[in-house]
C-alpha positions as CSV (number, residue, x, y, z in Angstrom):
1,X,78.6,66.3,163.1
2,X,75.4,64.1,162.3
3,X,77.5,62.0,159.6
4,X,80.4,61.5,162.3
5,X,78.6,60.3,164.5
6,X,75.9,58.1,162.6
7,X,79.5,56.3,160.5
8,X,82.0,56.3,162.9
9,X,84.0,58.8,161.4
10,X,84.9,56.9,158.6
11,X,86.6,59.9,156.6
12,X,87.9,58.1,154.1
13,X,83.8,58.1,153.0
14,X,82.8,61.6,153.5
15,X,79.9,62.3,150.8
16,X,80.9,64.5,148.0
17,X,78.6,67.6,148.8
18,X,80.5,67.7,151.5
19,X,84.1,70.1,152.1
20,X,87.5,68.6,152.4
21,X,88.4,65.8,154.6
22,X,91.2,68.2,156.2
23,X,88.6,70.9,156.7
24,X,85.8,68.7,158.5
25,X,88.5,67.0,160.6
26,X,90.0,70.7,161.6
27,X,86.6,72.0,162.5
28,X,85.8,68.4,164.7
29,X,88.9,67.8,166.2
30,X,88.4,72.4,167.6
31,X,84.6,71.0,168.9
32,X,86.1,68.2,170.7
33,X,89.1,70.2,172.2
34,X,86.7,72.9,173.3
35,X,84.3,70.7,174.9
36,X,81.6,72.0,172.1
37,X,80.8,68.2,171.3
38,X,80.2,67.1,174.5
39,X,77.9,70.4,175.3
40,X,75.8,69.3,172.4
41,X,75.7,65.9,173.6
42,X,74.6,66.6,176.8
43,X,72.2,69.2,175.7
44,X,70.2,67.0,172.7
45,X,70.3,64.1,175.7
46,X,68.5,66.2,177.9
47,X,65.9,67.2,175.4
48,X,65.5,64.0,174.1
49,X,64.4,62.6,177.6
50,X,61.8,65.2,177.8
51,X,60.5,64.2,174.7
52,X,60.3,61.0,176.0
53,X,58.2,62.2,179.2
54,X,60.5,60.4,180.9
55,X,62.2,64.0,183.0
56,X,64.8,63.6,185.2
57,X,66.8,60.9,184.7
58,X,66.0,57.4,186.8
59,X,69.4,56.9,187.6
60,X,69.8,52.8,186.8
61,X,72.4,52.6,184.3
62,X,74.4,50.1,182.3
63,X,77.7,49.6,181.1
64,X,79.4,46.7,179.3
65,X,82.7,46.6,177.1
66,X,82.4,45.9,173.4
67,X,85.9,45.3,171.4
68,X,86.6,48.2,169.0
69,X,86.7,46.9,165.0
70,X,87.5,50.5,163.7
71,X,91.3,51.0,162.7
72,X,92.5,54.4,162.8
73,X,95.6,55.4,160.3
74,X,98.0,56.4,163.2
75,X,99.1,54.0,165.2
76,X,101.3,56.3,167.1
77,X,98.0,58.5,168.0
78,X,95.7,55.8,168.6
79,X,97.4,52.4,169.7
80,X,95.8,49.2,169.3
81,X,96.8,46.2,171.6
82,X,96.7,42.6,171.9
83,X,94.0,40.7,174.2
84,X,95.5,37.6,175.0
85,X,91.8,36.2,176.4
86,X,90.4,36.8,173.2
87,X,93.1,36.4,171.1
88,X,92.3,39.2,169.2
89,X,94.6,42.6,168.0
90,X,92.2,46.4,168.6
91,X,90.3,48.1,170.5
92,X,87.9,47.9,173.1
93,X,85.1,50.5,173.9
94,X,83.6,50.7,177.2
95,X,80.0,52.8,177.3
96,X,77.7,53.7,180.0
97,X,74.0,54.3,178.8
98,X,71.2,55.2,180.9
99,X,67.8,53.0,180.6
100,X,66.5,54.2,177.3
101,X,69.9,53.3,175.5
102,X,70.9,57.2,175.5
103,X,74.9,57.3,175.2
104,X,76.3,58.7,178.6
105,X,79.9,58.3,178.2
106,X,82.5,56.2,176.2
107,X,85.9,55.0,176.3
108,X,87.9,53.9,173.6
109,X,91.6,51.9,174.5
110,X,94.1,49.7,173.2
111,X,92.2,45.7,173.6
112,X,95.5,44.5,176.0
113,X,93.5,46.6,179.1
114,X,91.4,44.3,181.0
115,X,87.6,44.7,181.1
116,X,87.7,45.9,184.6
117,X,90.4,48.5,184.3
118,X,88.5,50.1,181.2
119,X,85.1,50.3,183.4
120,X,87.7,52.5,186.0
121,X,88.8,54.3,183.2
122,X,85.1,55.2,182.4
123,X,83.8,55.7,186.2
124,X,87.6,58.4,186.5
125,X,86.3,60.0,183.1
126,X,83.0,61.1,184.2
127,X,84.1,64.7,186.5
128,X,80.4,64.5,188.0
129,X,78.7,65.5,184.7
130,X,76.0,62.8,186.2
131,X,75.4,63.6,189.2
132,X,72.2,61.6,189.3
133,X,73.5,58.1,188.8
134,X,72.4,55.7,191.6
135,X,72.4,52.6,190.1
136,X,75.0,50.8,187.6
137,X,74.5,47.7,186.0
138,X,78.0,45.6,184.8
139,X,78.5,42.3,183.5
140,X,80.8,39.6,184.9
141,X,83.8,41.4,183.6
142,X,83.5,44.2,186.2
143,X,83.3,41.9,189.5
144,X,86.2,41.7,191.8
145,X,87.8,43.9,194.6
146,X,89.6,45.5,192.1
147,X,86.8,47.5,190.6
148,X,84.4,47.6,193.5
149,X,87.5,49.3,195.2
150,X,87.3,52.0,192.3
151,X,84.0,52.3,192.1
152,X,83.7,53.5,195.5
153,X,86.4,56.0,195.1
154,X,85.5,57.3,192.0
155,X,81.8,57.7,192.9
156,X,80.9,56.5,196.4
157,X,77.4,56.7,196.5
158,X,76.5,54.5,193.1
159,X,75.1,50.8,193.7
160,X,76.4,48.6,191.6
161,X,74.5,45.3,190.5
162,X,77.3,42.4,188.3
163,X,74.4,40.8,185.9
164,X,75.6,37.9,185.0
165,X,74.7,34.6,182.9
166,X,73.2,31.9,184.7
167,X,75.6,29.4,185.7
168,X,73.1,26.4,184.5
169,X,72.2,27.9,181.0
170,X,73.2,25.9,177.7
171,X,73.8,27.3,174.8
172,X,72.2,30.8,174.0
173,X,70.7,32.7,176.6
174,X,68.9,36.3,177.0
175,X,70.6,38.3,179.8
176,X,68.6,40.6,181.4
177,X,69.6,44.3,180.9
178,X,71.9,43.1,178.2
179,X,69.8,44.6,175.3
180,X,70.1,48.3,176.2
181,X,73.9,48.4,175.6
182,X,73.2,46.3,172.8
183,X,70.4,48.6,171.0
184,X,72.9,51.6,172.0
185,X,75.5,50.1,169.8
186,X,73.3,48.9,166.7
């Protein structure tokens, strides 16, 4: 499980010691269907806050969409689109982590579903496994009635704040709460 989710799942490069590719993909694709990965998840993210001192969970959070480089072999079981903005062919994930970069939640979709759909997608995925969220932090991709609308359906009592980059900056600028989604995904 460690080597799936430290690569990717890359299992074209599964290390020798290990057993066949058919067998490892059997026994994860069982853990996912049964919920067993997502019980481990949740369970090694609780302990590792407590580790951290930090307890109960603070409830700010942040979520911004990344385009998804990883090509699967089945197109038919994983479809990849066409963002026109971007002009790129893929994937896009959307994640939510809390403030010490933990993975909550993610989202993988084709790249032709807007920014703003995907963060519905994730805030409709989450079945009130955090109950504690209070605060959500989205960049400019995630403003509008449209998603404000959905957000308030899907979980009514969650602030959310649109960080965005100033509209006088030049060039390269550091945006606050940017760097947690962007340590999560290093």
């Amino acid at each position: 499980m460690m080597y799936i989710l430290s690569t990717g799942c890359k299992w074209h490069a599964i290390p020798k010691g290990f057993p066949a590719r058919s067998t490892l993909f059997a026994y994860f694709d069982l853990w996912d269907y049964d919920g067993t990965l997502e019980r481990t998840h949740h369970s090694l993210y609780i302990k590792c806050r407590e580790a951290m001192g930090r307890g109960q969970p603070d409830g700010r959070r942040y979520r911004k969409s990344e385009r998804e480089r990883r090509r699967k072999r089945e197109a038919c079981t994983d479809p990849s689109g066409f963002d026109a903005g971007k002009k790129i062919k893929g994937k896009k994930r959307h994640i939510l982590v809390d403030a010490t970069c933990l993975l909550l939640h993610a989202i993988v979709h084709p790249a032709n579903i807007q920014d703003r759909d995907g963060g519905i997608l994730v805030l409709q995925t989450l079945f009130g496994k955090f109950p504690f969220l209070k605060k959500l932090f989205a960049d400019g991709g995630y403003q509008g009635p449209v998603f404000r609308q959905a957000q308030k359906k899907a979980l009514p009592s969650l602030e959310t704040e649109i960080v965005k980059r100033s509209d006088t900056a030049v060039g390269f600028e550091i945006i606050p709460r940017w760097r947690i989604v962007e340590r999560t995904i290093a």
